[in-house]
C-alpha positions in Angstrom: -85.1 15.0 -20.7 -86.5 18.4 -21.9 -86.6 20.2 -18.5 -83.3 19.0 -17.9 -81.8 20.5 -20.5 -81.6 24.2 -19.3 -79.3 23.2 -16.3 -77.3 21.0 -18.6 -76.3 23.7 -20.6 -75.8 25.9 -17.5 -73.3 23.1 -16.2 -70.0 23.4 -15.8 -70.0 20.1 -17.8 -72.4 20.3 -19.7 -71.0 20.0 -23.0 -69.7 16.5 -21.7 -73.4 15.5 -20.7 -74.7 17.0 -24.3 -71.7 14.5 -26.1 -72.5 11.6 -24.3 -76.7 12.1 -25.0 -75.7 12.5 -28.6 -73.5 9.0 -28.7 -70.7 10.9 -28.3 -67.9 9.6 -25.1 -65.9 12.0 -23.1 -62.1 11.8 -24.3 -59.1 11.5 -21.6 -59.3 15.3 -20.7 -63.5 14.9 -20.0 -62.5 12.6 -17.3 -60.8 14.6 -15.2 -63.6 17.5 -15.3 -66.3 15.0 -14.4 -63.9 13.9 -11.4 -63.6 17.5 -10.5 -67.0 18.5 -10.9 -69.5 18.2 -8.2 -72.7 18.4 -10.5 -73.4 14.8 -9.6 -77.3 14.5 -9.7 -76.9 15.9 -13.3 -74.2 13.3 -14.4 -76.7 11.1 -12.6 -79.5 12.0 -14.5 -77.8 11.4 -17.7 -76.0 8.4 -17.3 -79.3 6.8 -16.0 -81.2 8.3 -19.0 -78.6 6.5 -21.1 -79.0 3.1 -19.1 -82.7 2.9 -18.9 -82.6 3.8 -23.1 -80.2 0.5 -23.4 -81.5 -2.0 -20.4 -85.2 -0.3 -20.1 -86.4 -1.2 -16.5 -84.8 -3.7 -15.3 -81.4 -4.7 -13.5 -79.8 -7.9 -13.9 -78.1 -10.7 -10.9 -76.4 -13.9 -11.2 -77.1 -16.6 -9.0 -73.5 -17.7 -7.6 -71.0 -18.5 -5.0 -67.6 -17.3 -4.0 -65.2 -19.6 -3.3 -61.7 -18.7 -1.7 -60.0 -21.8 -3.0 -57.0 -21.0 -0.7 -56.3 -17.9 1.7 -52.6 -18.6 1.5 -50.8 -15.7 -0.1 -46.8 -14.5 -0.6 -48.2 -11.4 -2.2 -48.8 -9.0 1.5 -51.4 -6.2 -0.3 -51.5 -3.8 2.3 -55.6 -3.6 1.3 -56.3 -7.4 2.1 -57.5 -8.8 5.6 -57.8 -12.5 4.3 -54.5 -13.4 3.9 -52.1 -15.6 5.8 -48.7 -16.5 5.0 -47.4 -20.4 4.1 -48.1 -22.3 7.1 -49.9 -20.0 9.4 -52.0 -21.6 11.7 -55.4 -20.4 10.3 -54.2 -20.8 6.8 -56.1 -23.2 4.0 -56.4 -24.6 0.7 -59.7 -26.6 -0.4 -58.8 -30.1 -1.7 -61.2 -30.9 -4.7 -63.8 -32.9 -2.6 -64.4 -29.6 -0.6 -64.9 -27.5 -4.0 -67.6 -30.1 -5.5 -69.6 -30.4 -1.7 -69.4 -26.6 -1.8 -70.5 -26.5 -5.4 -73.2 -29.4 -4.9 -74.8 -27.8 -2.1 -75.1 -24.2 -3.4 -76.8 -26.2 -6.6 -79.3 -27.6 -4.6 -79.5 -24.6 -2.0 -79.8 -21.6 -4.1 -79.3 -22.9 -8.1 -76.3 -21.3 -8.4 -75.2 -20.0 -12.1 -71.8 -19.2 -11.4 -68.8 -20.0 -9.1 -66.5 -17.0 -8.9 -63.3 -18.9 -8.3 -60.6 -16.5 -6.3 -57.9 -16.6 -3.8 -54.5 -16.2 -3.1 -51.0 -16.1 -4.6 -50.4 -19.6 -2.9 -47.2 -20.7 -4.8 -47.5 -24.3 -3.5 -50.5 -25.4 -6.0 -49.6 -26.3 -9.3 -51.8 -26.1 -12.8 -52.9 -29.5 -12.6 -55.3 -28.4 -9.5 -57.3 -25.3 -11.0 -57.6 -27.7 -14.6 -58.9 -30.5 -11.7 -61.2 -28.4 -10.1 -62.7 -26.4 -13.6 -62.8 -29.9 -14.9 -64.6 -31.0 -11.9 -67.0 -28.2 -11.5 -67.9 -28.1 -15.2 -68.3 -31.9 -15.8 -70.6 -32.5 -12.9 -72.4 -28.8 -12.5 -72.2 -28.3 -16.5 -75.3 -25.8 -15.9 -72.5 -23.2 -13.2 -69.8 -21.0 -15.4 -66.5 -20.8 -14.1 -65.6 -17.2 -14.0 -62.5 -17.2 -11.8 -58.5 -16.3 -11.4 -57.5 -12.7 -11.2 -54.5 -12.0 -14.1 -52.1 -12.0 -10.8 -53.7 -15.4 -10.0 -52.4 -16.4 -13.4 -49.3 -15.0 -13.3 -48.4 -16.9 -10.1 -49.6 -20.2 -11.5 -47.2 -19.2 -14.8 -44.2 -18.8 -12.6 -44.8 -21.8 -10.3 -45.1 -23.5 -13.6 -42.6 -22.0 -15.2 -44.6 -21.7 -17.9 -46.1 -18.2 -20.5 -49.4 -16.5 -19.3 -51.2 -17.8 -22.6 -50.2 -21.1 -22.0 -51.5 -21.2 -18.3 -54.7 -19.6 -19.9 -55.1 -21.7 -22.7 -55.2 -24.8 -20.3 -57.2 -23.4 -18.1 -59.8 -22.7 -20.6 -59.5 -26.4 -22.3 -60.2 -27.3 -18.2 -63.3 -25.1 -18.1 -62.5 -21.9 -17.4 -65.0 -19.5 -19.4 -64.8 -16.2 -17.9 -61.9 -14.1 -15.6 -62.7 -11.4 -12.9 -61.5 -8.1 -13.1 -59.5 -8.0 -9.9 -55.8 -7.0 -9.2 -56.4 -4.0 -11.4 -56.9 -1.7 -8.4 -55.7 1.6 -9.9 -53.7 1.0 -13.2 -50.7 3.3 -12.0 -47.8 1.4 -10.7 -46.8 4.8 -8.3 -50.4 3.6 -6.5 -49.6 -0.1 -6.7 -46.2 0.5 -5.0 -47.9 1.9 -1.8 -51.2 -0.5 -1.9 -49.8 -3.7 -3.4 -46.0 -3.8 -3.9 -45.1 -7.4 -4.6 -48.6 -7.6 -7.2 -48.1 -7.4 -10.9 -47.8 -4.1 -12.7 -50.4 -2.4 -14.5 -48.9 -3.3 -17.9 -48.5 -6.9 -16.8 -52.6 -6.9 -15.8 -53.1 -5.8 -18.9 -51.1 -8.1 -21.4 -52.9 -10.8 -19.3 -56.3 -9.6 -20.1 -55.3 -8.9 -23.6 -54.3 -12.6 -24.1 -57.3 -14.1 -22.3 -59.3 -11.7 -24.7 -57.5 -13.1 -28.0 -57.9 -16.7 -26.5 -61.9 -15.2 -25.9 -61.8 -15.7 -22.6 -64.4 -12.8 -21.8 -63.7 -10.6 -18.5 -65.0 -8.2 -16.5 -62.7 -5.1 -15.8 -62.5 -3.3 -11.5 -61.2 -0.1 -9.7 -61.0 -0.2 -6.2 -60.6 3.5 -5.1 -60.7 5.2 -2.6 -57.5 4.5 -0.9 -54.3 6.6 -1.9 -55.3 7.7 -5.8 -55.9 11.1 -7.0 -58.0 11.9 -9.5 -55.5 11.7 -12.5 -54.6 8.3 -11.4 -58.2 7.2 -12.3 -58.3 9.0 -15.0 -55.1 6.9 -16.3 -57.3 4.1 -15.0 -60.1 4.5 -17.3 -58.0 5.6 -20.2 -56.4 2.3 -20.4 -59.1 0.4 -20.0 -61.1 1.9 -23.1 -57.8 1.4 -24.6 -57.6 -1.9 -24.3 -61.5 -2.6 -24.8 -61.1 -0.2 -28.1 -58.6 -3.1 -29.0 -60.3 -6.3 -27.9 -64.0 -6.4 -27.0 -63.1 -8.4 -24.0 -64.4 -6.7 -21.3 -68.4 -7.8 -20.6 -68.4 -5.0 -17.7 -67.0 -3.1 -15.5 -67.2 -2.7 -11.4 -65.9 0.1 -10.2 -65.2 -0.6 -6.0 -64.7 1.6 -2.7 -61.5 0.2 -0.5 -62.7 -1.0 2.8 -60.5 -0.4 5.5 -61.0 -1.6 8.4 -58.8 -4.7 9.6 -55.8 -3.8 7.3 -52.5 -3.1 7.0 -53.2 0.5 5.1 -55.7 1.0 8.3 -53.1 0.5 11.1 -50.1 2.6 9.5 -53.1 5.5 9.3 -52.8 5.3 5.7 -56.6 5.3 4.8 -58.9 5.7 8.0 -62.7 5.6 6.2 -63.9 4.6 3.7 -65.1 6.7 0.1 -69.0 6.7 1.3 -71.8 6.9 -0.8 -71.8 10.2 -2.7 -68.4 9.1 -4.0 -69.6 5.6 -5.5 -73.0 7.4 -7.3 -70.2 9.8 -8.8 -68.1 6.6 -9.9 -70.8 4.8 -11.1 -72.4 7.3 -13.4 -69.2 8.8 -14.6 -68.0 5.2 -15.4 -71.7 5.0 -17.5 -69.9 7.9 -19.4 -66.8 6.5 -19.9 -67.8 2.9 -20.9 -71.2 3.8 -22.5 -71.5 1.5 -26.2 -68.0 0.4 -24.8 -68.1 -1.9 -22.1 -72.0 -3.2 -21.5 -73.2 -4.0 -18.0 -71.8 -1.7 -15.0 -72.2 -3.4 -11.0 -73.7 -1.6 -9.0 -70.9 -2.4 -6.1 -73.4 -3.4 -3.5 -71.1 -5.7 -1.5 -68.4 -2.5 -0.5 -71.8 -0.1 0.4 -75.0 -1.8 0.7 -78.1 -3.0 -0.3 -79.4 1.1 -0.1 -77.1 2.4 -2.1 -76.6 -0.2 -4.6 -80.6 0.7 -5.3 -79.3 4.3 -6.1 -76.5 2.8 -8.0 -79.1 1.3 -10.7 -80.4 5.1 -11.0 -77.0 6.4 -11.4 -75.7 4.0 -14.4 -75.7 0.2 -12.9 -77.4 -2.1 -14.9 -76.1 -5.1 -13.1 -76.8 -5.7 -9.1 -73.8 -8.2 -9.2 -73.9 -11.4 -7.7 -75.3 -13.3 -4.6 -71.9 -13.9 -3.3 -73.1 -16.5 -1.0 -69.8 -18.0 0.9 -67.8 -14.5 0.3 -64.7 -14.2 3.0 -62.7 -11.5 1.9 -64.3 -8.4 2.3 -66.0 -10.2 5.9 -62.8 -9.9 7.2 -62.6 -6.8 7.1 -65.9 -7.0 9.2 -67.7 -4.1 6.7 -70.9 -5.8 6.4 -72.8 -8.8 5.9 -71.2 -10.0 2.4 -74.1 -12.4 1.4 -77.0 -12.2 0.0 -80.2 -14.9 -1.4 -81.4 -14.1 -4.9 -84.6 -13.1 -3.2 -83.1 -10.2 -1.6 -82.0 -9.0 -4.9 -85.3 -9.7 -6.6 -86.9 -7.3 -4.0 -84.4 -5.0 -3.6 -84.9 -4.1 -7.5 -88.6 -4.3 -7.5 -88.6 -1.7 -4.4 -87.2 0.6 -7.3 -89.6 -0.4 -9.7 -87.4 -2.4 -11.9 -88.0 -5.9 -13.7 -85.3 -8.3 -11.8 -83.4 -10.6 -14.3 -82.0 -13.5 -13.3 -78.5 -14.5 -15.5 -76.0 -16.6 -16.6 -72.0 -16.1 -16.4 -72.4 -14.4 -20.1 -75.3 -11.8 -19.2 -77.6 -14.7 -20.9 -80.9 -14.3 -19.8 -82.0 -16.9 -17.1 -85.6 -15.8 -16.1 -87.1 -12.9 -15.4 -88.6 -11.7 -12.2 
């Protein structure tokens, strides 16, 4: 880093970029200047230096599938295109035979790790068929995680039920469930959530939910989708909370920070949000979230399913440790008609070795699979 360090010192944040070489995080107010700041290469530069001394050469993948159990919804986020409402014509909900042939054939097709298990707020299914399905997929896939329901997935199923959140979750995990996804956070400021997602849980409610799942340990990964109506305190409130909460718990196996895709939604046609964030602003989010998280919360996606293959490649250089999943069967962000929302293992597995990184395969825990 040597020759670096003259136009570290000459940065406008540089004493942020000395801290975090010397183990030292940015605090609440360091946030905001590295929002502000435009000295991206440089916060770049460093959070890759800081990623390569923890990872080395390599970026990690899991092998996995998403599957949108239902696309009913009563929730209306302003952000979604996948949604319909109860009894719409081109609405669904997989019955259990569906989930296991979906399963079972993305086994034998691609050896699938991982089933990422999300969909709507549909308030007509009941406990009894996520605990069928986990049971299901667990029993007769035992070698595929379950990593799956948002905390506002939850906290529908705990109303429907009439049950707690800890409850819901402590059945769920006696089912099968062994790891939750980070979505429904958005931007943890309820003055964003009431433009974006009105009728979706609160910030505080996200995170009591992730709190409990933690103290059950029910790992999870923590998101920020940005890009949409947030300024830059808002994610700065964001990322306070979350180091909060992972000061507290030790829940949170990584984080994936997300640009809003507009097209095909509601936020699009009011004139809302017209593009999306582009690719300078996700290298900024990645390697100030390398900052933020670094010794904090581990592995960091590179986000390659909101921007690309290309710029998920720069992503590794700017923080990411973790290329994400293969996503194979995704259907939310393809209705919004961004990109193509799949890809095989094999297209990871090049895409890092055109960087000159190792490619290593994983399990639902960051377990090692194989390495490439």
């Amino acid at each position: 880093m040597s020759q670096q360090t003259e136009q570290i010192q000459s940065s406008d944040i540089g004493d942020i970029l000395e801290n975090s070489l010397n183990g030292i995080r940015p605090d609440r107010n360091d946030y905001l200047r590295l929002l502000e700041s435009d000295d991206i290469q440089l916060m770049g530069l460093v959070s890759g230096h800081l990623t390569r001394k923890q990872f080395g050469k390599k970026a990690s993948f899991v092998n996995n599938i998403i599957l949108n159990y239902t696309n009913v919804c009563i929730t209306d986020c302003k952000f979604c295109a996948f949604y319909r409402s109860p009894g719409e014509e081109d609405s669904y909900t997989l019955s259990l035979e569906q989930i296991e042939n979906r399963v079972k054939t993305a086994c034998n097709m691609f050896k699938i790790r991982q089933v990422l298990f999300q969909g709507g707020h549909n308030p007509n299914l009941e406990l009894k068929y996520y605990e069928d399905a986990f049971k299901l997929i667990r029993t007769k896939f035992p070698q595929v995680g379950v990593h799956g329901l948002s905390p506002s997935e939850i906290d529908i199923i705990a109303s429907v039920e009439k049950s707690s959140t800890k409850e819901v979750l402590a059945r769920l995990k006696d089912a099968g469930l062994q790891s939750i996804p980070g979505a429904g956070a958005e931007i943890l400021v309820d003055s964003v959530k009431d433009v974006i997602s009105p009728k979706k849980i609160t910030s505080e409610e996200w995170l009591r939910i992730m709190e409990e799942a933690h103290s059950l340990d029910i790992p999870a990964s923590a998101t920020m989708m940005y890009g949409h109506v947030e300024s830059n305190n808002d994610i700065v409130e964001h990322f306070y909370k979350l180091t909060q909460l992972q000061e507290k718990t030790n829940g949170f196996m990584a984080f994936i920070p997300w640009s809003f895709e507009p097209n095909n939604t509601l936020m699009q046609k009011e004139g809302t949000v017209t593009n999306s964030a582009g690719g300078i602003r996700l290298l900024k989010m990645i390697a100030i979230s390398r900052l933020v998280f670094d010794g904090l919360i581990p592995h960091l996606q590179s986000s390659w399913l909101t921007n690309g293959v290309g710029m998920a490649q720069l992503a590794l250089q700017y923080g990411a440790d973790d290329f994400g999943g293969t996503l194979i069967g995704e259907e939310v962000v393809s209705c919004t008609g961004s990109r193509s929302t799949e890809l095989t293992g094999q297209k990871i597995i090049d895409a890092i070795h055109q960087i000159g990184y190792q490619a290593e395969e994983r399990d639902n825990f960051y377990n090692t699979v194989c390495m490439h």
